[in-house]
N, C-alpha and C positions, 0 to 999 in steps of 0.2 A: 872285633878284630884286635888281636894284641898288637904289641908293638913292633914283635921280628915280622910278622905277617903284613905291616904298614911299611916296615921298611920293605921288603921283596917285592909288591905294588908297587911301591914308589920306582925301585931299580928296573923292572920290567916297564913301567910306563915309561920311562927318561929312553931305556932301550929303542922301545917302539915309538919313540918320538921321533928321535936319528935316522930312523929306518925311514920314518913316512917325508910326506910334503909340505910345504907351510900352507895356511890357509889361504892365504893371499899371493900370487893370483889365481893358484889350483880349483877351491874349493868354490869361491865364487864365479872364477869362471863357468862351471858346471854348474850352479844352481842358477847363474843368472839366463844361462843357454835352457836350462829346462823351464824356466820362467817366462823366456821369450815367444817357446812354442807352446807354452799353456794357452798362453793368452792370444797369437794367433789359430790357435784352431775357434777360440771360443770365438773373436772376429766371423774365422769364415765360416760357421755355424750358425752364429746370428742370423750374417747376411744370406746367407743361402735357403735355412730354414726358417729364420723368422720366431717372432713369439707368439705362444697359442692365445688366442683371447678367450676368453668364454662369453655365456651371456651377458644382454643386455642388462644395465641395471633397470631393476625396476622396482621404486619406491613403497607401490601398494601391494607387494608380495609378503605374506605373515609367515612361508616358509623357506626363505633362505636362509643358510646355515653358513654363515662368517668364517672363513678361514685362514689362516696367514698362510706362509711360505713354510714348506713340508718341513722344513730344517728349526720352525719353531712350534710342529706340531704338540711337542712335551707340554711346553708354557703353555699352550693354547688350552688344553686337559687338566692341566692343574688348575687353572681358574676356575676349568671347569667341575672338580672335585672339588674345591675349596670354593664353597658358595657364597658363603656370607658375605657381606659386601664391609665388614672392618675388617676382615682377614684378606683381603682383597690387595692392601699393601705386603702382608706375609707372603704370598702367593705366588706376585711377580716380583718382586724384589729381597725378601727375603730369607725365603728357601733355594730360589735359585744364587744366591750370596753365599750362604752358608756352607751350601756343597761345593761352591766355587772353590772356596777359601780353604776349608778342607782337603780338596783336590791337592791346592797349590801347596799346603802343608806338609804332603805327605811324603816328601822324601828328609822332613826334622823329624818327626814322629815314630817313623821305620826308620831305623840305621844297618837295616842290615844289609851288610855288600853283597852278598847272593845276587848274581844276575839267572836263576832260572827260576822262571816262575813259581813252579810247587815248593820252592824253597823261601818264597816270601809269600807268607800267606797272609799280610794284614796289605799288602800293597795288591796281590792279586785278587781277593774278595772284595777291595774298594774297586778295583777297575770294572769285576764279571757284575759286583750291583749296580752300580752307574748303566752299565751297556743294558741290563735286563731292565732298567725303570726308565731308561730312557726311552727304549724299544719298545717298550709297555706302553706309554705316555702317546708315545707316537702312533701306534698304531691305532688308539682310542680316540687320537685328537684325528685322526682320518677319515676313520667311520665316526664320527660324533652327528647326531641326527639335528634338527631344525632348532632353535632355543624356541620353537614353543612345546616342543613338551613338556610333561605334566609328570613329575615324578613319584608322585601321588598314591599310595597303592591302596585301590578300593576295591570292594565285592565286583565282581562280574558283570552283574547289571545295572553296575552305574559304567562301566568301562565306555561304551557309545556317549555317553554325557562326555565325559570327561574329553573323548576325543571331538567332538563339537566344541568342545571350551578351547582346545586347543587349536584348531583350524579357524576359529573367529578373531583369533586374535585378541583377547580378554589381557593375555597378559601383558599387554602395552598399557595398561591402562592400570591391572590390580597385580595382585601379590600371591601367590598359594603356596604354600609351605615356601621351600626355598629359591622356585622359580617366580619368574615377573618383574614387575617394577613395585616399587614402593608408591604408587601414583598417577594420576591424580583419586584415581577410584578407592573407594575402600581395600583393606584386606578379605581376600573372601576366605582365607583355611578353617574358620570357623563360622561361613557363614548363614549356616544352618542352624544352627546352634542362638541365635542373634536377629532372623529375620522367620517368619511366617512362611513355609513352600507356595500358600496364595500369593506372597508377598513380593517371593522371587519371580514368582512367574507375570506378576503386573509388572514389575522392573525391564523385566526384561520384552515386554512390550511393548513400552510406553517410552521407555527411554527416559529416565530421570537425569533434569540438569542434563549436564555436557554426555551424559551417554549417548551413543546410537542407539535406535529402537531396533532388536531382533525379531521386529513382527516379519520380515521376510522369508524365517527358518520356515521349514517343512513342519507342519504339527507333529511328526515324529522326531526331529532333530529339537524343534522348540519342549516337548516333552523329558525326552533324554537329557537336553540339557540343565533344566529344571531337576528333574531328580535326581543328578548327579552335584548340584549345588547345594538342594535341600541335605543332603546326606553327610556333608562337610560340617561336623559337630565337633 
């Protein structure tokens, strides 16, 4: 914007200054009246329909899947994409800072007075990527399936192991690639590779130390899941 172009701005804004109303008490009376019926509707909403509950909590379920509130479904995805548990302060504090900060930057960074959008294109490609990754995040962190799955990708016929591993609830206790806990069990991503298939399959019998013994599996789930263990080299 030169300088005659700054002055003519300036003269039309002072214009359409004279012409309008002040802010006070025009502009808040009008926001504070649509404020007021915001919030009684959301009142007689509450009362009348109430909030949904869901299920009972139940402690000893290995497939519930933890979800916030839809409005932080993104975050909830990210974490879930950024697995590693150091990258874990990156994830939620981090990156969503960064884009914050960014956001709020963006009208020192664009200086251009253009108000129609094809005509700023470093302010309207921040907004359409923001809306698509957020829209993306969100609808991943919706359908997001139980944290015990198994990310794992093995041959076909260990696929049945692998889903016994994960319906036993293994990963409360171990580690496989980048699902699980660190603890108190071993790492199993390698632990074919480390232990005997006779070896795995006494463990998983007998129950060593603080493990539960799997002798209750069905000899085909106990099988299945032995050779999808053994095969983890």
């Amino acid at each position: 914007m030169n300088r005659a172009e700054k002055e003519r701005y300036l003269q039309e804004y002072e214009a359409l200054k004279k012409k309008g109303k002040p802010f006070f008490p025009y502009a808040v009376l009008k926001d504070s009246t649509m404020a007021l019926i915001v919030v009684l509707v959301i009142m007689v909403m509450s009362v009348m329909l109430g909030a949904e509950l869901g299920p009972k909590v139940d402690p000893t379920t290995t497939t519930y899947t933890p979800r916030p509130e839809w409005y932080f479904f993104f975050l909830f995805e990210l974490l879930r994409v950024i697995k590693p548990a150091a990258l874990t302060p990156m994830a939620t504090i981090g990156i969503p800072t960064i884009c914050m900060v960014l956001l709020l930057l963006l009208p020192f960074y664009d200086r251009n007075p253009e108000r129609r959008p094809e005509r700023r294109p470093i302010a309207s490609t921040a907004a359409i990527l923001t809306i698509i990754a957020m829209a993306y995040l969100t609808f991943l962190g919706a359908n997001a399936g139980p944290p015990s799955e198994i990310d794992l990708e093995v041959a076909a016929e260990y696929e049945p192991g692998k889903q016994v591993t994960a319906s036993q609830g293994c990963l409360a206790c171990h580690k496989l690639g980048e699902n699980g806990n660190d603890g108190p069990g071993p790492e199993l991503t390698e632990i074919g590779s480390k232990i005997p298939r006779e070896a795995i399959a006494r463990s998983l019998e007998v129950g060593p130390g603080i493990m539960p013994s799997y002798g209750d599996l069905s000899p085909q789930q106990a099988e299945d899941l032995t050779s999808f263990l053994a095969s983890l080299d």
